[in-house]
N, C-alpha and C positions, 0 to 999 in steps of 0.2 A: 504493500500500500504506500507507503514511504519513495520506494525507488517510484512509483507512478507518478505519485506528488511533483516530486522531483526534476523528474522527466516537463513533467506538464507546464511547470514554471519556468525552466531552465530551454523549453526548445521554445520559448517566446521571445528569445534573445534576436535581436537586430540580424538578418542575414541576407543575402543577396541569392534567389531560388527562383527568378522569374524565367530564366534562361536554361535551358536545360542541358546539363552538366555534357560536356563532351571532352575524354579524356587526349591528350597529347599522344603520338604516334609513340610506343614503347621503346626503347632501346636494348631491351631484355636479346641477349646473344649476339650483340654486335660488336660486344667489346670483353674481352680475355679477362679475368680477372685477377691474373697471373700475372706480378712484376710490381711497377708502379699501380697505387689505388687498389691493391689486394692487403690482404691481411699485412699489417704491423711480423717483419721478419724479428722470430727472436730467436736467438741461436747462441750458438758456439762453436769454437775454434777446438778439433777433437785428434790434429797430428799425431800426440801420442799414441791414440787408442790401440792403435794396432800393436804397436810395442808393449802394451802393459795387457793387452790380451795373450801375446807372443811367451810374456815372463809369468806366465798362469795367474796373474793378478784376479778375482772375482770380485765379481760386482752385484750388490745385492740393492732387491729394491726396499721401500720402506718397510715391508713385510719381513723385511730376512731371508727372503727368497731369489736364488742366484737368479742369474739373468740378464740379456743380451744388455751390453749397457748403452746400444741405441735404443731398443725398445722400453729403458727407463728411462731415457732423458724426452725419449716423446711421449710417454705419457705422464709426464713432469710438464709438457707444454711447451717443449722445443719443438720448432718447426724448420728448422733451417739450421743446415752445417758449413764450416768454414775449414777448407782443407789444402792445407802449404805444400807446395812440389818443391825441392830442392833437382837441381839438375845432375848433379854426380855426387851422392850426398856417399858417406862410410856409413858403418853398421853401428857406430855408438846410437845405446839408445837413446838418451838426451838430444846430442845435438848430429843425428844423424837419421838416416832412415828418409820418408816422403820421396822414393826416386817415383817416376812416371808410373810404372807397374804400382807400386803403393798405392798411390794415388788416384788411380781410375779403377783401384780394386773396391777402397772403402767409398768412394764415389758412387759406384754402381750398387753395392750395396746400401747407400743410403737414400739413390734415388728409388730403389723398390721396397724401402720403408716408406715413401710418403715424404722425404726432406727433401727443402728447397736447399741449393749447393752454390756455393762462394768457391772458386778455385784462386788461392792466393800464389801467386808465383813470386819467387824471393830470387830470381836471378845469379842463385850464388848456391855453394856445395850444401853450404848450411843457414844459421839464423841470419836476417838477414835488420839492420835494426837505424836509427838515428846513428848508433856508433861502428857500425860493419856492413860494411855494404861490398863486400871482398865478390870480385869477381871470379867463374866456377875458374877451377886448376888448368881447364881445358881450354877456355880462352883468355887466360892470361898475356896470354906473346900477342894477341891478335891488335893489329891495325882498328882507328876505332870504326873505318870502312867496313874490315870483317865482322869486327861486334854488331854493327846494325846487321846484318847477314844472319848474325847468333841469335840475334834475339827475334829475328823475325821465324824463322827457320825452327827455333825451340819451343814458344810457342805457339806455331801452328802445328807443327808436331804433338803435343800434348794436349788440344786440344781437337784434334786430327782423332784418335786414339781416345781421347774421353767421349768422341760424337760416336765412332766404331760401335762405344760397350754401351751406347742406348743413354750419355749423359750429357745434358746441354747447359751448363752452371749458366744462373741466374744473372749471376753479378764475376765479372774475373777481374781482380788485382793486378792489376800492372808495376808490380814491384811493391814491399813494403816497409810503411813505413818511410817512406824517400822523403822527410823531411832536408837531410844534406843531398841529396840526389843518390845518385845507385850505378852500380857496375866503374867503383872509381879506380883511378882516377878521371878516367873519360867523362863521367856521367855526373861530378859532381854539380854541386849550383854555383859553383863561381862561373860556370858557361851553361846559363840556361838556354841555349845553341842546340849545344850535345845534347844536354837532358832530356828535351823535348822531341829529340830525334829519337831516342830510343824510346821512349816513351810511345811514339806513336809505330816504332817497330811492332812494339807490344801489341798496339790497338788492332792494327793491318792484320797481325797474324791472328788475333779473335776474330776479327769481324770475318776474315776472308773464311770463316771456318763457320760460325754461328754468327750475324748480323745480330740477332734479339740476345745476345749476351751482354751485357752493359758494363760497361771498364770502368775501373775503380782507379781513383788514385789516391793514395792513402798515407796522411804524415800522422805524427804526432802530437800528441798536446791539444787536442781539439779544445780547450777552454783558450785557444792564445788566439784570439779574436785578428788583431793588426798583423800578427807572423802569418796566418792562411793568406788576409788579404793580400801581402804583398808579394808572397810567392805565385799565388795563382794568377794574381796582375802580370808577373812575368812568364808564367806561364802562356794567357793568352796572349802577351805579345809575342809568342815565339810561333801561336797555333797551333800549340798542344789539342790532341784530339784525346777527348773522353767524356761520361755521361755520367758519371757519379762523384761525388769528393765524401771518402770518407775517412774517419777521424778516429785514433788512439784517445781514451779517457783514462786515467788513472788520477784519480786526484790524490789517494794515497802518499803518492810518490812527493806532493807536494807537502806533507806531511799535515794535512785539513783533511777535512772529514771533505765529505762530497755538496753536503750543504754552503760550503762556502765561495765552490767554484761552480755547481750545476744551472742557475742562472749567465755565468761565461759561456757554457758548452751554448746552452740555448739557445745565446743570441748570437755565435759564429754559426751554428747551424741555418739558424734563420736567416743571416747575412748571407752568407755561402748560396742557397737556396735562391736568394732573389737577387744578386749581385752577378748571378753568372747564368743563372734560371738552370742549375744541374739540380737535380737530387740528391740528397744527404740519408749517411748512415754513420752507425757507430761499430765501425769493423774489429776493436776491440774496447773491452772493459773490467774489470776486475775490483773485486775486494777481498782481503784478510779471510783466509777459510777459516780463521778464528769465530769472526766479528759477523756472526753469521745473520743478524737481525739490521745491519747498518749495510750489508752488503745486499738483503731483500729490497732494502727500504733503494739504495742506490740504484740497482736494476730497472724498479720502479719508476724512481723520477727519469732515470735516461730516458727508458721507456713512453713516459709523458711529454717528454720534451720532444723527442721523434714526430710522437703521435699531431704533438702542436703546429709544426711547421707549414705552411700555409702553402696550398695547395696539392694537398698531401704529397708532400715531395720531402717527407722523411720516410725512411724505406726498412730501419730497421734496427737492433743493437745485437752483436757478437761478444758472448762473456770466452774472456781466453782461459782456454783447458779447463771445463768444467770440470770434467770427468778425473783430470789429473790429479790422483788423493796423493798427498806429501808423503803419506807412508810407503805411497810405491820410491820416494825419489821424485816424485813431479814437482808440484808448481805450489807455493805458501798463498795463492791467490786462486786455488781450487773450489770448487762448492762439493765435494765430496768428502763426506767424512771417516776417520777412521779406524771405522765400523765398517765399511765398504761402500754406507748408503751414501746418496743424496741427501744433503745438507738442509735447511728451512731454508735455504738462498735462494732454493727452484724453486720455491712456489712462486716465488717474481712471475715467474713463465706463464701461471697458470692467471695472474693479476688479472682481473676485468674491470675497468676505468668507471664501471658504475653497478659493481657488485655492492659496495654498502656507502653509496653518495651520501654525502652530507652536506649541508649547508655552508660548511667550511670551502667548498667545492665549487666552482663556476665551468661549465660546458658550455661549446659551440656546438650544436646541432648541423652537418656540411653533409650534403647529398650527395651520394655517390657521383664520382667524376666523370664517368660515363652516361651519365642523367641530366647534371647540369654543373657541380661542385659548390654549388652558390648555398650558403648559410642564411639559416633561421633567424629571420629578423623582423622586430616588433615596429622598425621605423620611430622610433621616440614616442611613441604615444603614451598616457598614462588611461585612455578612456576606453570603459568597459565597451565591448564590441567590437573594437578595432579589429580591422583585419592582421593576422602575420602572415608576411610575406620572405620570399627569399631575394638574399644579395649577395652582391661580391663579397669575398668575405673580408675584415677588417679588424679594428682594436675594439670600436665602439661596443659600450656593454648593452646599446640594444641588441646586439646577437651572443651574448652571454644569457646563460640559461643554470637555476639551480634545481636540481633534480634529487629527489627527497623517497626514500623508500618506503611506503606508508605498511610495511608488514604483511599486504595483506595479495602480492604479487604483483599489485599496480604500483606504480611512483605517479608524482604531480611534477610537471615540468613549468617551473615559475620564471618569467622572466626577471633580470636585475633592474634595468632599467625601470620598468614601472611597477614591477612588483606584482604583476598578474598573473594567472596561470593559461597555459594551452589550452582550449578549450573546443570541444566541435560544436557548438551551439545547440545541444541537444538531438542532433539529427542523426535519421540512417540512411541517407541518402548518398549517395556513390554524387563524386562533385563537390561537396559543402564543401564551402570557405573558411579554413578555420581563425578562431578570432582569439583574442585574451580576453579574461575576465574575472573579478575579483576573486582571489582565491576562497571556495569554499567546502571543499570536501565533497563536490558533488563528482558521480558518476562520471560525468562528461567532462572532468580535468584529470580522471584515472587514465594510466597510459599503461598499457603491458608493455615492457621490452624486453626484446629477443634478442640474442648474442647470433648469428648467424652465422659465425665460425669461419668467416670472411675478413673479420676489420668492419663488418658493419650491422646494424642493429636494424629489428623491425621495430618500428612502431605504432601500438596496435590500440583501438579507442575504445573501453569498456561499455561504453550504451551503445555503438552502433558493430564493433567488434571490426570495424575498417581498422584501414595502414594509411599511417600520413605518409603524403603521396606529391611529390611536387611534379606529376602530370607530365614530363617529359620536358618540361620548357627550362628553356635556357635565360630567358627576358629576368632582367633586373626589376623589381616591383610585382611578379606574379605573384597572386595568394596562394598558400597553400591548401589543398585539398584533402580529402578523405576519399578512399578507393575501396574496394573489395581488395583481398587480402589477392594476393599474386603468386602467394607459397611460397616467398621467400627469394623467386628467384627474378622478380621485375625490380631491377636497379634504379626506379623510380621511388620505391619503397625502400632501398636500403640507406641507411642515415651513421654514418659515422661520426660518435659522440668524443672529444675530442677536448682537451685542456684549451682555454686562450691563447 
């Protein structure tokens, strides 16, 4: 009797219905959602695995129960691996081992688990870092004429040979770490001349092998906001060719927690992103396999700041050597403990950006890219009825949204700007315009949302059981709609909910 009440008050609200709703031409299957605008990459760098599988190392899951330790780090909520070649590496296991055969073996076995694959190529026998960037044994003597030859030759080779075993890495590394530059002395950056020529050796031999592979180039210190810009400026004067800039995070090292420099990372990523219009990742990151709660908490915020980047063009975060537990010998910046398990550091992985929202909490609402990418915006209003509509997206906190878990499956998504809630004006009609309005506990400001195991969310309206729907339009000022539900797979209906 109550929900009827309700109803009957609540769909007398101001709407626009004289016109009968006609939906925008779908975009549902015309665009991959594989790469850019798919799921937030969360991964890890796993070189050693196969060395600590080789020295009977077991790995058990939270249960205590041995087990493939891909198949616990995906169901921990990794999706994506990062896996280094060295080109004539020795058998030490630390700093040897990832020859080509390695390499396209745990490759092929990770793409028939379900992982997306980063192939890092380090141009050198071994690590390859800001402080060693030693060129392999075998082109040592070489002319820096034959080096471009090397490097073109090597990784199209490797790449050649990873397309053979059914693998086509998402994202490939063009040397890492090349903060000083790579393959020195030839290649360092007192001649971003060289640099840029071998660099784009690199690019030539991925592309001429997989085009939809996206080249990475990858320094250090991704909080040093002015050091990226200046390099990458001489980079584009030289015509450096590549499609990603990604970035080492260690704040540790700087001897601060992460809260002190993650605000840094932020805003070079965001600069990086609209200063060059590439895509941004974080190809590696790490905390203390001690510090296992500052190091969830660190994942986290990287994870947020990716997700923030505007025009979804943060692509992803790399924890290096999760797997690697210091009792085998690995890494003191492992998320594996030693117990065999997984650490509280994974559940980062499994983090959902509005599993327990709070008010403490501001989202932008950005529609799938393939739809339109344009964010939920109230246009400044504070007057009950107003239409929301979608825009470019921006700073303004009319398209900031606080979204509140009301316990009971639904949340209320209130704007900041005037303080009103999402509303469908009471309706069940395929079309309604949806509008804000005083927040009240009714039905019609209940929203289910659904995690859609994409990077993007349904969302779904408790009186009418529609999915807000921005109708396939790309127009700055359109209202938003209410649609019949599409099953999740009409990318007019998916909404990635998303930090400012």
């Amino acid at each position: 009797m109550l929900l009827g009440m309700l109803l009957s008050f609540w769909g007398c609200k101001k709407q626009n219905l004289t016109q009968a709703p006609t939906k925008f031409q779908s975009h549902v299957g015309t665009k991959s959602l594989a790469g850019s605008g798919s799921s937030l990459a969360m991964g890890g760098d796993v070189g050693w695995l196969q060395q600590m599988e080789a020295t009977g190392y077991i790995f058990y899951d939270n249960n205590g129960v041995a087990q493939d330790a891909l198949a616990i780090m995906k169901s921990k909520g990794l999706n994506s691996l990062r896996i280094r070649v060295f080109v004539n590496p020795s058998n030490d296991r630390i700093y040897g081992h990832c020859s080509t055969s390695e390499t396209v073996t745990l490759a092929k076995r990770a793409v028939a688990m379900g992982f997306r694959i980063m192939i890092d190529f380090q141009y050198s026998d071994t690590f390859a870092d800001p402080a060693h960037q030693t060129k392999p044994a075998a082109w040592s003597t070489h002319t820096f004429s034959q080096l471009l030859t090397d490097v073109y030759n090597y990784t199209y080779h490797v790449m050649d040979t990873l397309k053979t075993n059914g693998v086509y890495p998402e994202w490939v590394q063009v040397g890492n770490e090349i903060t000083n530059g790579m393959l020195w002395p030839d290649g360092g950056t007192s001649d971003f001349g060289k640099l840029t020529q071998l660099i784009n050796q690199g690019y030539w031999g991925v592309k001429a092998v997989n085009s939809a592979s996206k080249v990475v180039i990858h320094l250090d210190r991704g909080d040093r906001g002015s050091y990226y810009q200046a390099y990458f400026d001489s980079l584009t004067n030289h015509h450096a060719l590549y499609d990603v800039i990604g970035m080492s995070y260690y704040p540790i090292f700087l001897q601060s927690d992460y809260t002190v420099t993650i605000n840094d990372l932020a805003s070079n990523l965001n600069n990086m992103a609209s200063r060059y219009g590439k895509e941004v990742l974080v190809a590696e990151t790490a905390g203390p396999d001690t510090a296992v709660q500052n190091t969830y908490d660190l994942l986290v915020a990287v994870a947020n700041k990716l997700r923030a980047v505007p025009n979804s063009k943060g692509l992803g975060v790399f924890y290096w050597e999760p797997e690697a537990a210091k009792s085998w010998g690995g890494d003191v910046w492992s998320s594996w403990g030693s117990n065999g398990q997984p650490t509280g550091a994974f559940d980062a992985y499994l983090y959902d950006p509005i599993a327990n929202p709070t008010s403490t909490y501001t989202y932008k609402l950005i529609s799938h890219p393939g739809a339109a990418g344009l964010a939920l915006d109230n246009y400044g209003s504070t007057t009950d009825g107003d239409p929301v509509k979608q825009y470019a997206r921006g700073a303004s906190t009319n398209q900031q949204w606080i979204i509140t878990d009301l316990g009971n499956g639904y949340y209320t998504i209130v704007n900041k700007s005037s303080g009103k809630a999402l509303d469908n004006a009471g309706s069940t009609t395929d079309g309604t315009g949806m509008i804000q309005w005083t927040l009240s506990g009714n039905y019609n400001q209940q929203w289910a949302i659904t995690n859609l195991g994409n990077g993007y969310y349904q969302i779904k309206n408790r009186t009418s059981g529609k999915c807000l729907d921005n109708i396939g339009s790309t127009t700055n000022g359109q209202q938003i709609q209410q649609w019949t539900d599409g099953g999740g797979a009409d990318i007019n209906q998916q909404w990635a909910i998303v930090y400012p």
